[in-house]
VOGU-3710 file (C-alpha; in Angstrom, 3 decimals, decimal comma):
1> xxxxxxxxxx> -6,650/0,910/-18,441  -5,935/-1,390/-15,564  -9,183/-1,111/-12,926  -7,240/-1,374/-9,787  -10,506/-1,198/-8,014  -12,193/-4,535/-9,883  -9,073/-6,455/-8,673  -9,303/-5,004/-4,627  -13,035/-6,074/-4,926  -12,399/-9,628/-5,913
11> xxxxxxxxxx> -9,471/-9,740/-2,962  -12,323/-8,229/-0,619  -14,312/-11,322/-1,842  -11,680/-13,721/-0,588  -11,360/-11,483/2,501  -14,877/-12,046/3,317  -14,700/-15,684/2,886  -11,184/-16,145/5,283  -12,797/-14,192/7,340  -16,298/-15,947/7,809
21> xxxxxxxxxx> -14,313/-19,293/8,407  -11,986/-17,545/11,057  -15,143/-16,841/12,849  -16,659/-20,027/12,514  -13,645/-21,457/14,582  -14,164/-18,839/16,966  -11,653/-15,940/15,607  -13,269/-12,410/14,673  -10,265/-10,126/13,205  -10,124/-7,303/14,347
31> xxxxxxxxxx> -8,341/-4,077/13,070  -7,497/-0,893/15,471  -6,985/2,320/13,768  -4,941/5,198/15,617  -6,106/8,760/14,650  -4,161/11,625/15,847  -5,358/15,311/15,231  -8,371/16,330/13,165  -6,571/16,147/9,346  -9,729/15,904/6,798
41> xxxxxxxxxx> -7,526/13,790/4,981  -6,656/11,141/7,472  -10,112/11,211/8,736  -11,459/10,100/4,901  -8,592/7,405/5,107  -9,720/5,817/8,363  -13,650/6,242/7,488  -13,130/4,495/4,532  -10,849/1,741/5,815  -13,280/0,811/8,527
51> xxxxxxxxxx> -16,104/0,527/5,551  -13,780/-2,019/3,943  -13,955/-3,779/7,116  -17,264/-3,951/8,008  -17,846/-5,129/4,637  -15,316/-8,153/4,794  -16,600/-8,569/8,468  -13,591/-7,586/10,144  -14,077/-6,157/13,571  -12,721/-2,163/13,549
61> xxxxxxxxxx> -12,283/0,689/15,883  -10,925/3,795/15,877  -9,010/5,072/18,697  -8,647/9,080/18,593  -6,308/11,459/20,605  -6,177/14,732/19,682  -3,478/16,887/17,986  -1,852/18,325/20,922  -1,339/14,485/22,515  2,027/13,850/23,858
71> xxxxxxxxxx> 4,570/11,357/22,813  3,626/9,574/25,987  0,061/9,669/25,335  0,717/8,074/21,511  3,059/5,473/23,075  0,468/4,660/25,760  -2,109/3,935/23,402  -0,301/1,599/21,301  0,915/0,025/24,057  -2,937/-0,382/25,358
81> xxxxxxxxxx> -3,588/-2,078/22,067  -0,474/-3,788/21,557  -2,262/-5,953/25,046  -5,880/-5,609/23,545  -6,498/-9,554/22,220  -9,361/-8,242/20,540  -7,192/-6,801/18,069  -5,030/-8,617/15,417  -3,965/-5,527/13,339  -2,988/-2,038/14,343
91> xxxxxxxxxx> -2,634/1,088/11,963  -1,427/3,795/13,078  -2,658/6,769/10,804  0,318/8,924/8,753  0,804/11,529/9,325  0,740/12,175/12,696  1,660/15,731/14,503  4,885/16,932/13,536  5,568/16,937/17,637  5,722/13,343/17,168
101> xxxxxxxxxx> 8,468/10,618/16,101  6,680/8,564/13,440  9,488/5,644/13,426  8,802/5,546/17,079  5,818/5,023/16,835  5,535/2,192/14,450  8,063/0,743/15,641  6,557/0,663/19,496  3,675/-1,206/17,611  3,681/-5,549/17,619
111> xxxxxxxxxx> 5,358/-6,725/14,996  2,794/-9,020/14,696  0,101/-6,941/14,885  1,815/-4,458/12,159  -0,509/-4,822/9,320  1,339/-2,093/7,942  4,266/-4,405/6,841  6,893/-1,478/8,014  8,424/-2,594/11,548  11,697/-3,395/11,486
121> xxxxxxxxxx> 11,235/-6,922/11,828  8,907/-7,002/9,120  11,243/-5,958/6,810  13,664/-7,702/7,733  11,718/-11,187/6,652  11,222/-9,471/3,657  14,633/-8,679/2,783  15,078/-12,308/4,010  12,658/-13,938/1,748  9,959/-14,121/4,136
131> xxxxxxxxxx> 6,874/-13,281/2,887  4,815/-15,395/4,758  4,021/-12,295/7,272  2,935/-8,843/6,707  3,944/-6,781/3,723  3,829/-3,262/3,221  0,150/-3,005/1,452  0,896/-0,407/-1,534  3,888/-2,544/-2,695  1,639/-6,180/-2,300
141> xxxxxxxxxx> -0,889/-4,604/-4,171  1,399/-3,731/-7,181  2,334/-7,571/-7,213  -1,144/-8,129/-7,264  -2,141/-6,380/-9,895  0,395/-7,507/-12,111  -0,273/-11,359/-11,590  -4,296/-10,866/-12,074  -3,449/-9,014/-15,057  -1,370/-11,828/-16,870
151> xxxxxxxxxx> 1,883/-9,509/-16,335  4,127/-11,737/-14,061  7,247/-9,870/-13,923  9,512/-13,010/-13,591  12,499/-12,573/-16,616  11,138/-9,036/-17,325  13,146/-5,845/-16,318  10,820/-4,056/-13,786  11,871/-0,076/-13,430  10,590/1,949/-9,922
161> xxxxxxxxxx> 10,943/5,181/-10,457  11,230/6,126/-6,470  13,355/4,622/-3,379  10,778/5,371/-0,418  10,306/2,868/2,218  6,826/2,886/1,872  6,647/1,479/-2,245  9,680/1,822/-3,948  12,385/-0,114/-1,554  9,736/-3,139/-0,288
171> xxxxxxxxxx> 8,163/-3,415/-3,743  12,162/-3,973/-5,218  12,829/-7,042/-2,712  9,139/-8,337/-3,366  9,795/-8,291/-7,889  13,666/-9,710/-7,059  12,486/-12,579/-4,599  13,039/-15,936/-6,035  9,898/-17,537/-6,244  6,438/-17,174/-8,648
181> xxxxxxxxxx> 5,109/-13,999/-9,313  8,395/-12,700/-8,364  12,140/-13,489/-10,001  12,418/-10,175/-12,114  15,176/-8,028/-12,200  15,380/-4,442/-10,968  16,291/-0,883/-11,449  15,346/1,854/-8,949  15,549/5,389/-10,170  15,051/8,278/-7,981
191> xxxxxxxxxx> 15,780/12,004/-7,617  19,320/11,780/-7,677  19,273/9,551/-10,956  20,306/11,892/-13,706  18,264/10,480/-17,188  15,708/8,528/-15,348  14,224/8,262/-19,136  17,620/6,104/-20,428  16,579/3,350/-17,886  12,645/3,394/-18,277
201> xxxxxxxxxx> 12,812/2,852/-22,127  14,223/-0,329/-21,102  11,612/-1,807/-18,879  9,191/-4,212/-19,506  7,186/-2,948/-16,601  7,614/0,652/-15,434  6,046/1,631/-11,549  6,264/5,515/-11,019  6,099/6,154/-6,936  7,571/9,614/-6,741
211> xxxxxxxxxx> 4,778/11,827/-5,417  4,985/14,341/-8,320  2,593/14,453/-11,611  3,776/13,896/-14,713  6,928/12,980/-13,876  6,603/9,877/-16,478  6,076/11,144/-19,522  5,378/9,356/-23,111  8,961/9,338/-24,458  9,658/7,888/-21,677
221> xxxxxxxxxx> 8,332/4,580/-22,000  9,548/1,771/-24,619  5,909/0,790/-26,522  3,994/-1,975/-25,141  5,334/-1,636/-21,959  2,986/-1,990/-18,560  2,856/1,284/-16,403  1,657/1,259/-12,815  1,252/4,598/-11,658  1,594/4,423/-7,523
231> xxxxxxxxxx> 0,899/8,412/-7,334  -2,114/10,438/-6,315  -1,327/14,012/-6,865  -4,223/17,011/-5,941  -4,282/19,080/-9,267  -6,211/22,557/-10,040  -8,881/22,037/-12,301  -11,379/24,805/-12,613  -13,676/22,892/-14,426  -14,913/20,892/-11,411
241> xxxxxxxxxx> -16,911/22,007/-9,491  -14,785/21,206/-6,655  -12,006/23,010/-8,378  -9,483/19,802/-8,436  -8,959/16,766/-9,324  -6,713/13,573/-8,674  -3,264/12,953/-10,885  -1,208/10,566/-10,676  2,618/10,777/-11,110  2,364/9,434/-15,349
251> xxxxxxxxxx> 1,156/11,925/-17,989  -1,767/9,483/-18,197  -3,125/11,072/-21,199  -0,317/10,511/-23,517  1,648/7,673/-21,288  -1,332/5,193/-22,516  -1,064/5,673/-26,230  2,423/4,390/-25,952  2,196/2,019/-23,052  0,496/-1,907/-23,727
261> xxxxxxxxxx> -1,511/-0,833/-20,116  -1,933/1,545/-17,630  -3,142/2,138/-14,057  -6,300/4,261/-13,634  -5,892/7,455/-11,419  -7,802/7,645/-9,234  -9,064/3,433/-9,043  -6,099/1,807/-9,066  -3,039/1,345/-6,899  -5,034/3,004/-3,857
271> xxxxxxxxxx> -8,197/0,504/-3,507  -5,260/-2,043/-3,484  -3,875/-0,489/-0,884  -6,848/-1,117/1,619  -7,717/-4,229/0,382  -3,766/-5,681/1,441  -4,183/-4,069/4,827  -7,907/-6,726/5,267  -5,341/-9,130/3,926  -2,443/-8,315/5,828
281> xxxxxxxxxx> -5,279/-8,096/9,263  -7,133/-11,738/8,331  -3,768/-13,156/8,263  -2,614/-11,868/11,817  -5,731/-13,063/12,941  -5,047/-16,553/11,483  -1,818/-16,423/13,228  -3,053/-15,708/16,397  -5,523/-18,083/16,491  -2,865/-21,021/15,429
291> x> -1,004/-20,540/18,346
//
């Protein structure tokens, strides 16, 4: 089992230490979070990215409008912090009301404050070959993983079972870059892929981002192959007390009896996650203060 959540603790470490020295020169990072509406979800989310700050000493602040806010409003406020130097990074928080345009939105925000890694101009250094900005966090976390694992994906066949812009497209141009840690070759699968099984026995390295459980199952996956399970998927278990628990999108169970390694669910992909958006906000700020 692969503990996702060891590896985003040592990249907090180095977070902590960029950090520190930024300050010492006289730059404090500093992250603004956009919260729109009262979704217990997104309000877990923000808490616990701001936690992850504080602990890598990364300034934070959450800005909150409330569900019923305008298009205007949301516009106005990134636009406020687009201007605000005390800021390096801004995240606005997904979902937001279904009132408002979310590609609007993030794509109203700095592309140089986007520590999201999805503006436009983003990913268009990415598909470029530019890495040396921000990348989408989920996807550099999956890269990460598999280099401080000893799984570099260069010569190996790397299947993505999903095409989202979030994971599956990013994560595709990161594995088929030319360059280390990268230089593998790729097949994405998705919903309209009719034996998603024929190309997965073939991988070296399987990544499931579809956003369903068990939608990788054991015969699915050649032996000794490496899974990395992107999904977290709210299951009914009514032997918790809380009557659920947390999936991801591989049949975990059996999936690791076949598979050479294996993401844990929850603890793996999603501590990554936050710990590429301090790395993705340090790095602004280094940028900013460089100029």
């Amino acid at each position: 089992m692969i503990d996702g959540a060891a590896i985003a603790s040592e990249i907090r470490s180095e977070v902590a230490a960029r950090a520190a020295e930024l300050r010492e020169q006289g730059t404090t990072p500093g992250l603004a979070a956009m919260l729109v509406g009262d979704d217990p979800a997104s309000e877990s989310y923000v808490a616990a990215k701001a936690r992850a700050c504080e602990e890598a000493g990364i300034f934070a602040e959450t800005f909150r409008l409330p569900a019923t806010a305008s298009r205007e409003d949301v516009l106005g406020l990134v636009g406020q912090l687009n201007a605000d130097t005390r800021f390096h990074g801004i995240l606005p928080q997904l979902p937001l009301p279904s009132h408002i345009d979310e590609r609007e939105i993030l794509d109203a925000v700095d592309p140089a404050k986007d520590v999201d890694g999805l503006h436009p101009v983003n990913l268009g250094r990415l598909v470029r070959g530019d890495t040396g900005g921000a990348i989408p966090c989920t996807p550099n976390g999956v890269m990460e993983i598999l280099q401080r694992t000893g799984n570099d994906p260069a010569g190996k066949h790397v299947v993505i079972v999903g095409r989202s812009t979030l994971v599956g497209r990013p994560l595709a141009i990161l594995l088929s870059n030319k360059g280390p840690g990268a230089n593998a070759t790729v097949t994405i699968c998705h919903t309209g892929t009719p034996d998603i099984g024929a190309y997965t026995r073939q991988a070296d390295i399987v990544v499931v981002a579809a956003g369903r459980p068990n939608t990788l199952t054991a015969d699915m996956v050649s032996p000794g192959a490496v899974v990395i399970d992107v999904g977290t998927n709210r299951i009914d278990d009514a032997s918790r007390e809380r009557g659920w628990r947390l999936v991801g999108d591989a049949d975990a169970r059996n999936v690791r009896e076949v598979a050479a390694a294996i993401t844990k669910v929850p603890g793996g992909v999603g501590p990554m996650t936050i710990a590429m958006l301090l790395v993705n906000t340090v790095r602004a700020a280094a940028r900013a203060a460089s100029q």
